[in-house]
C-alpha positions, 0 to 999 in steps of 0.5 A: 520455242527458241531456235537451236544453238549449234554445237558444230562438228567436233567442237565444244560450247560451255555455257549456264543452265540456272535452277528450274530451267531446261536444257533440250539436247538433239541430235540434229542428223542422227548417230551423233554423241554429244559429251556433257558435263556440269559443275555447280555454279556456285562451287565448281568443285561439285561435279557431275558424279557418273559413279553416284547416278549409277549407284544410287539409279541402280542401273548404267542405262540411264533415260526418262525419271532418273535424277543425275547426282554430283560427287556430293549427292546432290541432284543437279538435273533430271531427264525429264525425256529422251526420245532414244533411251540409250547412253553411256556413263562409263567412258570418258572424253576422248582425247588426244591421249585416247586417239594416240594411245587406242589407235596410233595416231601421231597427231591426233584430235584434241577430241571432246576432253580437249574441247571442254578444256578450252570451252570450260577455261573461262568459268575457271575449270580446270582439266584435272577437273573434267571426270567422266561425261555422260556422253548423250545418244552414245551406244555402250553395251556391255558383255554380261558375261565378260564386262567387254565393252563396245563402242556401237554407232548411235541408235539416234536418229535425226530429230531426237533428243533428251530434256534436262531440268536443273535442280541447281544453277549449273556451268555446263560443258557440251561437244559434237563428239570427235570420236570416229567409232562414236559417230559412225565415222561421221562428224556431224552437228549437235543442237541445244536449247534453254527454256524456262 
């Protein structure tokens, strides 16, 4: 097994993930989130599509077997296992914007939009093309009544972590999220590593 890469505190890496390999993301010390995005390789324009996974998996609690699809509805990975069983799909990165507009911060983090940016310049995308991330080990739940969401720390514990297969070569964006609320307001590590 090869060593974990290490995503240190509220950065960002950009890296390839080719067809058939695996991708292992952990959460090295626990209730740490880790924004990820991909892009086809060979067309970035094709992108991960949080509104198509959700559509087509049925449900916004997304784990183990369920296929994540691209704006076209092609399956670009599967989770092939998650030792925690709770993620978010529906917020976006946080950003300097964010931490300005929700919080009143005069000069703010460029957060994990900011960090995937820079990470992601150099396989040419650009940030108008950065969607909705599906933010690992993140804790969303939502009002059943009223559709309030919440941010809650992450259920994650240190040593746990999610396997991705790809279903087609893959540009890949990560953070160690720079949120404060995401992380239980410590800014800790993300591991990664590619097999196959």
């Amino acid at each position: 097994m090869s060593e974990l890469n290490i995503i240190p505190p509220q950065s960002g890496v950009a890296f390839i993930l080719k067809k058939n390999q695996q991708l292992t993301v952990v959460d090295i010390d626990g209730e740490q989130v880790s924004d990820f995005i991909c892009y086809n390789q060979n067309d970035p324009l094709e992108y991960l599509s949080g509104g198509r996974t959700i559509d087509y998996a049925e449900t916004i609690y997304l784990t183990k077997g369920h296929n994540f699809y691209s704006n076209r509805s092609n399956v670009m990975f599967t989770m092939v296992e998650d030792t925690v069983g709770k993620h978010d799909f529906l917020l976006t990165p946080c950003s300097a914007e964010m931490f300005r507009i929700i919080y009143g911060h005069t000069e703010p983090h460029k957060g994990c939009f900011g960090n995937l940016r820079d990470a992601l310049q150099e396989y040419g995308i650009r940030p108008d093309n950065i969607p909705t991330c599906f933010n690992i080990f993140m804790n969303v739940p939502v009002d059943g009544a009223t559709g309030k969401v919440s941010v809650l720390p992450p259920i994650s514990k240190a040593g746990d972590y999610v396997v991705f297969k790809a279903s087609m070569d893959l540009i890949v964006g990560m953070t160690s999220c720079s949120a404060g609320l995401s992380n239980n307001f410590s800014y800790k590590p993300i591991g990664y590593r590619i097999e196959g």
